[in-house]
GUKOL-539578 format. One line per field, with one value per residue (C-alpha): x, y, z; residue in three letters. Coordinates in steps of 0.001 Angstrom, whole numbers. Each point is the difference from the previous one (the first is absolute). Layout:
REM residues N
x <- X|...
y <- Y|...
z <- Z|...
r <- ala|...
REM end
This chain:
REM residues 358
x <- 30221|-3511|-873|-2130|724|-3125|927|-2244|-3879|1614|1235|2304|586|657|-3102|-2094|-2305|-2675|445|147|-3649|744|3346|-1256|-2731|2998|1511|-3044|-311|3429|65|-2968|1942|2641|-2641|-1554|3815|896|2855|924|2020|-2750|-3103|-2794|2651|2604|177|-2991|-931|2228|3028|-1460|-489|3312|1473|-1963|1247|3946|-778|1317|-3885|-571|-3014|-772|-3355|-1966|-2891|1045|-910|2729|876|3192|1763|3350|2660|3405|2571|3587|-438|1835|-2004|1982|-659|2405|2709|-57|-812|462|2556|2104|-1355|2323|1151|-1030|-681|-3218|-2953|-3542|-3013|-3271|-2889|-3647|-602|-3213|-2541|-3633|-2053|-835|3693|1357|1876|743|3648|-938|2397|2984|-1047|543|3013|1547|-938|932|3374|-3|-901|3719|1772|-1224|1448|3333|-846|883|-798|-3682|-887|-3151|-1401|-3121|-1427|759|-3557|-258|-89|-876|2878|2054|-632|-43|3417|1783|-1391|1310|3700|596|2570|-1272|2662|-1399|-2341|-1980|-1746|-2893|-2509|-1086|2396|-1219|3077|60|2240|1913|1509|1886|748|2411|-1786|1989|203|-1450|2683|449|1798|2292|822|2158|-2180|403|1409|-2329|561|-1810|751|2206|-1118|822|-530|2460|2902|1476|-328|1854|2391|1384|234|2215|1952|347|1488|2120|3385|-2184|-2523|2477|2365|-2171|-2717|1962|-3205|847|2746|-2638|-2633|891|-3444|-3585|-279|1466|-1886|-3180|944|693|-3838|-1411|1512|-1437|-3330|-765|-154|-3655|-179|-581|3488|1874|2805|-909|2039|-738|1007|360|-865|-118|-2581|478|3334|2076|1973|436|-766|-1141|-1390|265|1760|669|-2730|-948|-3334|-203|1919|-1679|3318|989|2256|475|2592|632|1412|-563|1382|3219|-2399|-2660|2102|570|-4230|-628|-2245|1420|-394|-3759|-523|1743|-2209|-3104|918|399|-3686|-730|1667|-1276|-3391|-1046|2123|-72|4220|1527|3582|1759|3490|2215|3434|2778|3484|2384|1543|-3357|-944|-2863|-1532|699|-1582|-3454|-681|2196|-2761|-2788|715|943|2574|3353|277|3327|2566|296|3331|817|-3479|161|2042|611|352|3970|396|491|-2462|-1668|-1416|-3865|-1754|-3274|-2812|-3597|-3166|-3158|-3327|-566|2716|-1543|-3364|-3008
y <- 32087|1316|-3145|1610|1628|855|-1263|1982|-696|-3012|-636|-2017|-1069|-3182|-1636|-86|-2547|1819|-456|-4264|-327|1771|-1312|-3941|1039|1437|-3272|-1994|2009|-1236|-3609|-51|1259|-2227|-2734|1361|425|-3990|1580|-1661|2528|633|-2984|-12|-242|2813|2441|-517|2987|-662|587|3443|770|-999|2139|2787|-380|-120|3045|-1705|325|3318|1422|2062|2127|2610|2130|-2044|-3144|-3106|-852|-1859|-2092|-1955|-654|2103|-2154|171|-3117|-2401|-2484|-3709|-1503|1708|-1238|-2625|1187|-1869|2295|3403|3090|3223|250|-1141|4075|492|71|749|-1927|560|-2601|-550|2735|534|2572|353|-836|3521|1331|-2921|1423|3329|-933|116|-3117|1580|3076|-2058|-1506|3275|1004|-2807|1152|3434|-1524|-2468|3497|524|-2195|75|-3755|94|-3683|-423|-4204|-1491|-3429|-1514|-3187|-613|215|3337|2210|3267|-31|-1247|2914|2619|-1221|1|3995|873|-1527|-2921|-2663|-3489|-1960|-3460|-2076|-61|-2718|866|-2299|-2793|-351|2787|1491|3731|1954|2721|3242|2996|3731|2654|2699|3342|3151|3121|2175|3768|2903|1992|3207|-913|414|-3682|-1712|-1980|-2810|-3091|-2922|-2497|-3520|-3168|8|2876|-1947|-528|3082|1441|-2357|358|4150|-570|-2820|2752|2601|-2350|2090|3115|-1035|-2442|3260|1000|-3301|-2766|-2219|282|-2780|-2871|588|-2818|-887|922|-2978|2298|3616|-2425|-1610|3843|967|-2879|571|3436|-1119|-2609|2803|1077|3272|2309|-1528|-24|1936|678|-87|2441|678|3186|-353|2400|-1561|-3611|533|-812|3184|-1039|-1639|2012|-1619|-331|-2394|-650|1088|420|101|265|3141|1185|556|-1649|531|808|-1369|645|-64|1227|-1196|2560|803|1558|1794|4209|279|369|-3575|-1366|2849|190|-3467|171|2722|-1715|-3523|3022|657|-3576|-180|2650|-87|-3088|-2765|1780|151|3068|-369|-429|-945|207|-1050|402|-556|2722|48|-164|3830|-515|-2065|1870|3298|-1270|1|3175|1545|-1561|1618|-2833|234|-1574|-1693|-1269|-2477|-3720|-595|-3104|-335|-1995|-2853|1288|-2299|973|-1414|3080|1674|3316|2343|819|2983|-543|2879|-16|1266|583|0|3584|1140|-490|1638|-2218
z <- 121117|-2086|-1694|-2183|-3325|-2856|-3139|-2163|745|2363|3448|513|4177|2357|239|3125|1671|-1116|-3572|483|-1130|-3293|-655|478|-2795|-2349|791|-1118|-3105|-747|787|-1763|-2963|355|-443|-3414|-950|1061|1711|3600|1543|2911|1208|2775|2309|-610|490|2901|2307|2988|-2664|-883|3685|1031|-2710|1313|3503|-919|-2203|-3187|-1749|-2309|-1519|-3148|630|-2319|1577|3296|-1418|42|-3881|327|2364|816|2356|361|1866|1025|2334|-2679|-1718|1451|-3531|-1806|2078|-2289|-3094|-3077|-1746|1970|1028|-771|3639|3538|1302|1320|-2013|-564|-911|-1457|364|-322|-2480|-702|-1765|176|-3012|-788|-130|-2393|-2912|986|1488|3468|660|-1425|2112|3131|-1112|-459|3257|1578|-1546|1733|3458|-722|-1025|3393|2032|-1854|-1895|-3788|-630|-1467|-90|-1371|-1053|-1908|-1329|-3950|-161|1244|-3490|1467|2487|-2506|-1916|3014|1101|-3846|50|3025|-1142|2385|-1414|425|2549|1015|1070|3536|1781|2543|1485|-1443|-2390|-1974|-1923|-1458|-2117|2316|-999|1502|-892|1302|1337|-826|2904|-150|-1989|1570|-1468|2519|-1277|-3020|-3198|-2236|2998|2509|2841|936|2374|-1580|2|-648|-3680|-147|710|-3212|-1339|3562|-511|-3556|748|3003|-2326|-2631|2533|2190|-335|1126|2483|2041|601|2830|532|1423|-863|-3643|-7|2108|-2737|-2596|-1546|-387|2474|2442|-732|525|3378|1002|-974|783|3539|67|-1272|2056|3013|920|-1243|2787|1362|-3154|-1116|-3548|-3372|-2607|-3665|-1864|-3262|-3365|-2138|454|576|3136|1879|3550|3023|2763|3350|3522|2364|4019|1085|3484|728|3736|-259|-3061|-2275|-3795|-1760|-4391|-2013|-3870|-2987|-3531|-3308|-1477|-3038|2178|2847|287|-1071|3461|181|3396|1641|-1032|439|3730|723|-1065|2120|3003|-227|-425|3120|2281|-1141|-1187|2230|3168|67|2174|-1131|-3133|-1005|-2814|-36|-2292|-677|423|-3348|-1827|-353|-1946|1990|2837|-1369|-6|3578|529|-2574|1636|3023|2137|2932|353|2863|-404|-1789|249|58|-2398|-92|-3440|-2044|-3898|-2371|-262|3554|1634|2627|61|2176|112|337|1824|-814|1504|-185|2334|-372|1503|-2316|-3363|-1425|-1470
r <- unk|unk|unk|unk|unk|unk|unk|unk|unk|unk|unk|unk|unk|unk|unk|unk|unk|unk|unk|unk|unk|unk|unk|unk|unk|unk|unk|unk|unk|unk|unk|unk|unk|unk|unk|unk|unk|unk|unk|unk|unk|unk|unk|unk|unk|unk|unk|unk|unk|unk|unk|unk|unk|unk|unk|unk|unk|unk|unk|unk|unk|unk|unk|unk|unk|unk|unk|unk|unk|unk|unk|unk|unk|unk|unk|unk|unk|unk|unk|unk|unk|unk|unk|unk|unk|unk|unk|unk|unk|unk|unk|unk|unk|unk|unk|unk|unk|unk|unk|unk|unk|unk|unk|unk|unk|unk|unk|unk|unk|unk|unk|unk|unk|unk|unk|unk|unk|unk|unk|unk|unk|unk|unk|unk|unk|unk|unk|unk|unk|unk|unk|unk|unk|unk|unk|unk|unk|unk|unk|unk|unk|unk|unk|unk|unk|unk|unk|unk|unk|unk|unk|unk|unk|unk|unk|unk|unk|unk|unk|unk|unk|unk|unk|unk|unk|unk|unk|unk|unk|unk|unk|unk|unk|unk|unk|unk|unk|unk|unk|unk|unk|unk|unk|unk|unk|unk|unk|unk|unk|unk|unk|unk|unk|unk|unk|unk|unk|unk|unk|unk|unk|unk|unk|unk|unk|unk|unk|unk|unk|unk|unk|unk|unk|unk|unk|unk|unk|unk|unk|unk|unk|unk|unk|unk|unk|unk|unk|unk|unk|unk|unk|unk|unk|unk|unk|unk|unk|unk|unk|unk|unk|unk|unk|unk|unk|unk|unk|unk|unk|unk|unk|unk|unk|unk|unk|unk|unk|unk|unk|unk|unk|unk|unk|unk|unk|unk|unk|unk|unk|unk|unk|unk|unk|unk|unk|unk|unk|unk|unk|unk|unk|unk|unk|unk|unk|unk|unk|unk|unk|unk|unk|unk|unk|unk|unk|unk|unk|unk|unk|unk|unk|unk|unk|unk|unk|unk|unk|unk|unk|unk|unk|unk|unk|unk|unk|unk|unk|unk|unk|unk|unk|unk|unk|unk|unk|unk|unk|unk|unk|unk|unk|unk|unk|unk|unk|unk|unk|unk|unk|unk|unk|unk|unk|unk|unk|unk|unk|unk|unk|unk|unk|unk|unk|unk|unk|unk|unk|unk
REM end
């Protein structure tokens, strides 16, 4: 992965051994204001050099630069932080998350929002790795990060307790995923995420009699409670190995779900599951949206094979791989438990790789 992206007249990239000199001076520049301020957060002793040389080495430590010059530092981690296992208050969930410490900013770049900059990058390198959870703490004393976090929307949840005794206010925000269109104009999908669960929930609720005709998993889901374990389950996966959940949405307005599931990836194969809500169905949305998780598939993940099953009896389900070109292979016979008791057969279509155009 290119770790670096210019952010107008700056660079932003994983900092280097090189750069240690200049970043311990940034870091001087800020303990020093920390002094004038009376704030405690930092001392003569933290952070010391072997911290930011450590960071360095486990590639957690980013740089801001302008005409090649370091301007900004601080540390990107998804290593956990073992003090806010027992936090003074509740995070939102216990999914993985991402931290960002030892900001700092060179005198000469104070005021111009470089810090929020590198917060929001940090962000993009979490949309990265698939981590939606953004965590962050500070002393009381600490008015500028104060500030910093409150603009960037984090909800206060608790107190911390690091070293020494010294307690700091902690706070976390959802990170939302990139949202793409796929070929429907005023429809677009995203990842769904842990913070989506309610609102996932209460359409299924609202379509029960409809949706649990043909998804046997409608009658187990009895609470929000439950769409989170689901997510959370999914979410907890590293992302290169997880089978992802997305949401079609009109506005800010739930359609679908649309994902993939089983996957087998020794042999390269997935397969996509979905459903769409009776208001939005004949627009031709699914099929888009199946086609788009296709590319995602072939040309993104690395998959060779694709799968879509459907029940007999369900013809418009079953006309969106016929459309797409796939290939029956054949029919499991009572291949699936309906909610009236009774079993029915499943048609099993697939698709290659080699059999679908970029």
């Amino acid at each position: 992965m290119d770790n670096r992206n210019i952010t107008s007249d700056l660079q932003f990239r994983k900092a280097e051994e090189t750069d240690i000199e200049r970043i311990w001076v940034i870091i001087g520049q800020a303990k020093e204001q920390m002094r004038r301020l009376n704030s405690h957060q930092w001392d003569e002793n933290y952070p010391a050099l072997e911290t930011i040389d450590q960071d360095i080495k486990t590639g957690n430590g980013y740089v801001f630069c302008k005409e090649n010059k370091v301007v900004a530092y601080g540390v990107i981690s998804f290593d956990g932080e073992p003090v806010y296992k027992d936090i003074d208050g509740k995070w939102t969930n216990e999914l993985p998350y991402m931290i960002v410490h030892r900001l700092a900013i060179a005198d000469e770049m104070k005021r111009q929002g470089i810090a929020k900059r590198f917060m929001l990058e940090a962000e993009k390198v979490s949309r990265r790795k698939g981590i939606y959870n953004f965590r962050v703490d500070t002393n009381y004393d600490n008015e500028y990060m104060l500030h910093l976090i409150d603009s960037l929307g984090f909800e206060y949840t608790g107190e911390v307790c690091y070293r020494g005794n010294n307690t700091r206010k902690a706070f976390e925000k959802c990170i939302y995923p990139h949202v793409s269109s796929f070929g429907v104009p005023g429809y677009t999908i995203r990842e769904a995420i842990y913070e989506d669960a309610e609102v996932i929930y209460n359409a299924i609720d609202k379509n029960r009699d409809d949706l649990r005709t043909w998804l046997p998993f409608v009658d187990s889901l009895k609470s929000i409670a439950d769409e989170q374990s689901f997510l959370e389950s999914s979410l907890k996966v590293p992302y290169e190995e997880r089978d992802i959940v997305y949401i079609i949405e009109k506005g800010k307005s739930i359609c679908g779900l649309i994902g993939f599931h089983f996957s087998d990836r020794a042999n390269y194969r997935t397969e996509i599951g979905y459903w769409l809500l009776p208001e939005y169905r004949g627009k031709g949305i699914v099929t888009r949206a199946v086609h788009h998780l296709c590319l995602l598939a072939f040309f993104e993940k690395g998959f060779n094979r694709i799968q879509i099953r459907c029940a007999v009896g369900n013809a418009a389900s079953n006309a969106i791989p016929q459309r797409l070109g796939f290939t029956q292979e054949g029919t499991e016979r009572d291949g699936e438990l309906l909610i009236t008791g009774e079993y029915t057969d499943i048609n099993v279509y697939s698709i290659l790789k080699k059999e679908i155009a970029e």
